[in-house]
N, C-alpha and C positions, 0 to 999 in steps of 0.2 A: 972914885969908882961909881957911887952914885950920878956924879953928873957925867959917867960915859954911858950910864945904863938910858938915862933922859935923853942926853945926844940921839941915842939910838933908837930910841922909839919913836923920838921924834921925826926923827929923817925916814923909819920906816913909815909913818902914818900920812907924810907928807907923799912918800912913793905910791901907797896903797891908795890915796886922794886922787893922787895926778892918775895913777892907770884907770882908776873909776870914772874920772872925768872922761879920759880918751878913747875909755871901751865906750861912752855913753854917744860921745861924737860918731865916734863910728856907728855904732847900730842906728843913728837917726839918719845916717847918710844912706848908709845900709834899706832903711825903710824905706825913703826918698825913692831910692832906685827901682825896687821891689815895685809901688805902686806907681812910677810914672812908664814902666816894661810894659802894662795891662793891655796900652792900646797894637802890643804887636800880639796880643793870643791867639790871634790867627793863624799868624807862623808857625806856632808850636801849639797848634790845637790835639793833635798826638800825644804830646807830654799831659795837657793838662788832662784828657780823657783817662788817662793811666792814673793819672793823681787824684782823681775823681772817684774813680774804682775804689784806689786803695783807702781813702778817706772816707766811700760812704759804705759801699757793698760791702769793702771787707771789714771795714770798724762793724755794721752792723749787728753781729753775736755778741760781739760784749757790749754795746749799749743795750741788748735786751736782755741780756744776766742784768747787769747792776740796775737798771730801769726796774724789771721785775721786782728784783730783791728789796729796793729800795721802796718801793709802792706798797709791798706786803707788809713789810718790816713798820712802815708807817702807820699803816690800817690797825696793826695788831697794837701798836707801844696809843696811837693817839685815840684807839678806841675804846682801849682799857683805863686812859686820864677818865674821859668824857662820860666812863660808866660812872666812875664815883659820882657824877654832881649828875646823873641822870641825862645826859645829852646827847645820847649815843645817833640820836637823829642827825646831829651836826655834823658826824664824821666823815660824809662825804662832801660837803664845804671845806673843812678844816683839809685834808688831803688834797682836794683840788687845786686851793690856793698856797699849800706848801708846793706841789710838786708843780705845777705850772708855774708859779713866779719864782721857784728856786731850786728846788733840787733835782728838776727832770734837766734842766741848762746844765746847772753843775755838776751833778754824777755824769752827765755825757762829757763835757768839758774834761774833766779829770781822766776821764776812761780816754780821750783823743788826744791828752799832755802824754799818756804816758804811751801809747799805742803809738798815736802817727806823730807826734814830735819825738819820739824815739829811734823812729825810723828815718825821719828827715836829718836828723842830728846825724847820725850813725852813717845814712851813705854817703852825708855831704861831706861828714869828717873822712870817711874812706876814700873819695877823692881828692881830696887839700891834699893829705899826706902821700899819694899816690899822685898826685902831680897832675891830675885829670883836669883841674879846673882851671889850671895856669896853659895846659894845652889847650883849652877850648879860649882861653883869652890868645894863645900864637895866631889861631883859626881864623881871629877875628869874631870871633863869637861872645858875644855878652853871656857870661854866665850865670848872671842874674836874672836877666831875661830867660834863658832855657833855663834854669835849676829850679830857681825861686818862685817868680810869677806864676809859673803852671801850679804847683804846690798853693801858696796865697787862693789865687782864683776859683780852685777847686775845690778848697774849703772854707771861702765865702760862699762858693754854691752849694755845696751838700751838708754845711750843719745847721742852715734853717729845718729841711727835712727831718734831718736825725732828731733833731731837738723836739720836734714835732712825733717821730715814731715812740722816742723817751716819756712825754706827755702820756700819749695815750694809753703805753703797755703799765706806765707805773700807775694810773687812774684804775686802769683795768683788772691787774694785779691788784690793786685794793679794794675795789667793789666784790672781788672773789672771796678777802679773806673777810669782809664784812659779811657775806653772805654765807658764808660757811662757819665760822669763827666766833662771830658776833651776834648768828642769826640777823641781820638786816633785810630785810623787806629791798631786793634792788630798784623796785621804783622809788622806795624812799632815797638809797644812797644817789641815782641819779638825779632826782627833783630838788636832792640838795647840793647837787653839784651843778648843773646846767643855768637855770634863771639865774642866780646868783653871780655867776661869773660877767665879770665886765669887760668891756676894754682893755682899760686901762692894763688888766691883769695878764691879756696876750701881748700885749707889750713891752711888760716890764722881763716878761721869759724870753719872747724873741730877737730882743734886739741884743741879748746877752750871748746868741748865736754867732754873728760878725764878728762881734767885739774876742771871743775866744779864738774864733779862727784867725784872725790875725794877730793874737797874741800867740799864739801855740805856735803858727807857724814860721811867722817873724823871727821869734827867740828862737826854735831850735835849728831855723838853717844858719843864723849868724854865728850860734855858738859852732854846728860844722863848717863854716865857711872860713872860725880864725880856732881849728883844731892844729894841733901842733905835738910835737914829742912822740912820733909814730902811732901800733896801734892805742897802747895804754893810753895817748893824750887825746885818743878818739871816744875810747869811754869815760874819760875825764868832762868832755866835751857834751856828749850824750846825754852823762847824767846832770850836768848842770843847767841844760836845757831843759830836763824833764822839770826838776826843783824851780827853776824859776819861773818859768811859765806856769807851774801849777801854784809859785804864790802868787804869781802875779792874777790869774786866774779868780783867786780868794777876795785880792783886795779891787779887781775888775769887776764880781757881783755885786760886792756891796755897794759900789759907788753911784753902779746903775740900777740899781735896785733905789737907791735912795733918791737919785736924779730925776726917776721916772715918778716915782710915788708923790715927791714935792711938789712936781711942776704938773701933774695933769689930773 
């Protein structure tokens, strides 16, 4: 009994290997396709203007909630560290280079894993199981090309912006609550936040802008593009998109955060 219970674990872990392998092949052929489509966006410059829309203008409400929240909420927890040791001057450096090198990229990132990789998961799967995408392949039509690319391209273009409108409302929001909160003096919190800033520090925030939108987008059209099991395996689908890209999301800051900070 014991050695049918090992049999069987074995042959599942060796199943679970091999499908892990084959989703991994796929998604990198997957990607392949995705970015070698770019040079026809001409053709479908309609599509991408649409995907534009919904990635910048209409994500923009919740990246200025959570931008907000996250700006205040900062001012208030790292203003009240820096009173104990007297340093309350600091507090606009200290917020500048939290939320520019990392949590104005990431609270947008997270807010666009679950917003617009939601939505790309959800219609891509609603067409796999509705047969819409196997039609535009009868058509002769690359569906990769129309589905994918316009999605990719438009949010390689519109979360440099966003990542930028995040920056400045979550600085903003915390120069308010230091001024209100903390009583700060706003030329002091700006003069500690302006000189100070470097280079180095807009680029370790902006290039984390690409790098999400191609992971956001990537992962959740492949997860609706191998949806399967009607609608139920569309929200199977959906949510495993959001979960994965938002850990991939996780371990995609760090890595650039650490690459940029070592090397320049």
């Amino acid at each position: 009994m014991p050695q049918n219970v090992i049999t069987s674990l074995a042959q599942s872990a060796n199943y679970s290997m091999k499908e892990f392998f084959l989703t991994m092949q796929e998604f990198f052929h997957f990607s392949v396709r995705a970015f070698a489509t770019i040079p026809k966006l001409k053709r479908y410059w309609r599509d991408f203007l649409d995907q534009a829309t919904i990635a910048g203008t209409d994500s923009l409400p919740i990246v200025l909630v959570s931008s907000i929240s996250i700006g205040a909420l900062l001012a208030v927890e790292v203003g009240n560290l820096l009173e104990d040791f007297g340093a309350k001057t600091m507090l606009g450096r200290s917020t500048a280079l939290s939320i520019i090198r990392e949590l104005g990229p990431l609270i947008m990132g997270l807010m666009l894993s679950a917003r617009y990789g939601s939505r790309n998961g959800a219609e891509l799967g609603a067409m796999k199981i509705s047969e819409q995408i196997d039609a535009l392949r009868a058509f002769g039509t690359d569906p990769v090309a129309k589905l994918v690319m316009p999605r990719l391209t438009a949010a390689l273009m519109v979360f440099v912006p966003l990542t930028a409108i995040a920056d400045f409302t979550g600085l903003y929001s915390a120069a308010l609550i230091a001024e209100h909160y903390h009583k700060i003096d706003p030329g002091i919190f700006w003069n500690a936040v302006f000189p100070r800033l470097v280079f180095k520090d807009f680029v370790v925030g902006f290039l984390k802008a690409p790098v999400f939108a191609i992971i956001i987008t990537l992962v959740s059209s492949f997860n609706g593009f191998i949806a399967k099991g009607g609608t139920a395996g569309v929200g199977r689908s959906t949510i495993k998109g959001i979960v994965v890209s938002s850990g991939l999301l996780l371990v995609a800051n760090f890595y650039v955060s650490k690459l940029v900070l070592e090397n320049m």
